[in-house]
C-alpha positions in Angstrom: 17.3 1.0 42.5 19.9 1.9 39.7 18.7 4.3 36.9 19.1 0.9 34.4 16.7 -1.0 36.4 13.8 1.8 37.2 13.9 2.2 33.1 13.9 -1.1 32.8 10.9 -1.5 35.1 8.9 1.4 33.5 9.0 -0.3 30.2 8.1 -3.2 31.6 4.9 -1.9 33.0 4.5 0.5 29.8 3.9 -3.1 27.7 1.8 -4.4 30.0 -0.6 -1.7 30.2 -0.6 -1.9 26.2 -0.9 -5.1 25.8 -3.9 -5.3 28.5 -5.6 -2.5 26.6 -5.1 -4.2 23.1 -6.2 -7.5 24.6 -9.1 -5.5 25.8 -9.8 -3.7 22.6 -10.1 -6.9 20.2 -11.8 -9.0 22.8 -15.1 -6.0 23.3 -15.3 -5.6 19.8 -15.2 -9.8 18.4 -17.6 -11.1 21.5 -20.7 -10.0 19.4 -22.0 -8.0 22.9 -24.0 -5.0 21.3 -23.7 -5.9 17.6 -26.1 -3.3 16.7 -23.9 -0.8 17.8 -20.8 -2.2 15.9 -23.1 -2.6 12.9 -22.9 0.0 10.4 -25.5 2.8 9.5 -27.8 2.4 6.7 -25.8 5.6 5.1 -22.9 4.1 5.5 -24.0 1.0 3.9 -24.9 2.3 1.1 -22.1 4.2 0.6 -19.9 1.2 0.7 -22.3 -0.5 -1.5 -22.0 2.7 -4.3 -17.9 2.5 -3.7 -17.3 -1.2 -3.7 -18.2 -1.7 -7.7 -16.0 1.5 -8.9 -12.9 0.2 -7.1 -13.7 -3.2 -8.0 -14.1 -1.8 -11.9 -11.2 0.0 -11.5 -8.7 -2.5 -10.0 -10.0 -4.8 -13.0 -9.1 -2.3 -15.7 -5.4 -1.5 -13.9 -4.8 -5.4 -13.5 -5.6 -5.5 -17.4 -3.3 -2.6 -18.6 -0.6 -4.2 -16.9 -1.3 -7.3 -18.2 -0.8 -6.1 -21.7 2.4 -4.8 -21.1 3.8 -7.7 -19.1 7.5 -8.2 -20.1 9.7 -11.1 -18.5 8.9 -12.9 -15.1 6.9 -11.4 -12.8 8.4 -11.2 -9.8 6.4 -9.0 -7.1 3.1 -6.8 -7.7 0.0 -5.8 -5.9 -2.8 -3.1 -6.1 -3.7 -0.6 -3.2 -5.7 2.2 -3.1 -4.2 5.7 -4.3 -5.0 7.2 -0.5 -3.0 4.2 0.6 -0.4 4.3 -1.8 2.7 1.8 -2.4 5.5 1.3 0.3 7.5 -1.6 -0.9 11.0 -3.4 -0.5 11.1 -5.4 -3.3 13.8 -8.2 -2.6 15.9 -7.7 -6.4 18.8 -9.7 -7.1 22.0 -7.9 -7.8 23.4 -7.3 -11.4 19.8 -8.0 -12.9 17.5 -5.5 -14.4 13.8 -5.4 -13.8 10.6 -3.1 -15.0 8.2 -1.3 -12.6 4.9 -1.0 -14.4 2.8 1.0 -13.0 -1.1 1.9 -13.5 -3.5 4.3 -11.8 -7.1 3.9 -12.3 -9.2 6.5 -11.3 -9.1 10.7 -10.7 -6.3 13.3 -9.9 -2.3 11.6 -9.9 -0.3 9.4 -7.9 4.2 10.5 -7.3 6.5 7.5 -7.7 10.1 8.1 -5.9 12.5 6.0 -5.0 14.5 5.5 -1.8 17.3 6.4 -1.8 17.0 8.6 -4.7 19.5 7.7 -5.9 18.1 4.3 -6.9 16.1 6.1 -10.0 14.4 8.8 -11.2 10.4 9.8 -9.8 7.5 9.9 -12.0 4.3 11.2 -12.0 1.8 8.9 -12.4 -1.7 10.1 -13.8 -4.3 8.3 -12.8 -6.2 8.1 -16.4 -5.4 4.1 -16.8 -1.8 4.6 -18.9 1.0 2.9 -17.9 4.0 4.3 -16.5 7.6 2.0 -16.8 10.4 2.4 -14.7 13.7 1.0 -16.1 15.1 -0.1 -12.5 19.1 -1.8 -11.3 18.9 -4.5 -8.4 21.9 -3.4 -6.9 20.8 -0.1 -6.2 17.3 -0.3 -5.6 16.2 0.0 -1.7 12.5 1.3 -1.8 9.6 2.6 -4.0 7.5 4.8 -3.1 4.2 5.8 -4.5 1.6 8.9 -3.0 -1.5 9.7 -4.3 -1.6 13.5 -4.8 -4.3 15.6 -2.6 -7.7 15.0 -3.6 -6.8 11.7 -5.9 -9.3 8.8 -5.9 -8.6 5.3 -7.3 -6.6 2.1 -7.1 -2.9 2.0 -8.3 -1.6 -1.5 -9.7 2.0 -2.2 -10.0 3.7 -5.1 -11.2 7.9 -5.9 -11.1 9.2 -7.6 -14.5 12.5 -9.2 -14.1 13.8 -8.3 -18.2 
């Protein structure tokens, strides 16, 4: 056997294994066997219960900041959790300007960047409910980027204007 060929083979057997296990892994935990043991514990439940609300609350008030600053077409937004953050490739048309709004709901801050950096200046992003805007070029935008700083709590809404 060539060196190409045992690689080749090794892969080969590398996905299956994978694939078996992940095959595996959804199948145990959808058949319903043992659902008391994939339930969750009355702790926990209540914990979501307590959480669910606030980030509910929150992602309301950040929708509705944005809202009132809404300039021109929207053309991409979303919300995600500040432990989350925002990893987006917007898909911007060249020659056209467009406004990142951006709103954190919540405690602690959130750091905007874009990559490369090039593309436009960071921000920090506090996570009181004030909107930050970002003045952004189509033709040199590639990615933004937005990390909730340690110990921050919350939702972050965004929303692209094209102006």
């Amino acid at each position: 056997m060539t060196y190409s060929s045992l690689r080749a083979a090794r892969l080969t057997g590398c996905a299956v294994v994978v694939s078996a296990f992940l095959l595996t892994s959804c199948t145990a935990s959808g058949s319903g066997a043992d659902s008391a043991a994939n339930s969750p514990s009355p702790a926990a439940s209540r914990l979501r219960t307590a959480t669910e609300p606030s980030e509910k609350k929150r992602t309301e008030q950040a929708r509705a900041a944005l809202a009132a600053v809404q300039n021109g077409a929207m053309v991409e937004a979303g919300v995600e959790r500040v432990t989350d953050g925002i990893h987006t490739e917007p898909g911007l048309s060249k020659g056209k300007t467009y406004r990142l709004n951006l709103v954190c709901a919540g405690s602690g801050s959130a750091q905007l960047e874009f990559v490369p950096s090039g593309a436009g200046a960071g921000a920090t992003v506090p996570c009181d409910g004030s909107v930050v805007q970002k003045r952004i070029a189509g033709d040199r935008l590639a990615r933004i980027v937005v990390d909730g700083a340690k110990g921050a709590t919350g939702v972050i809404a965004w929303q692209i204007d094209a102006l």
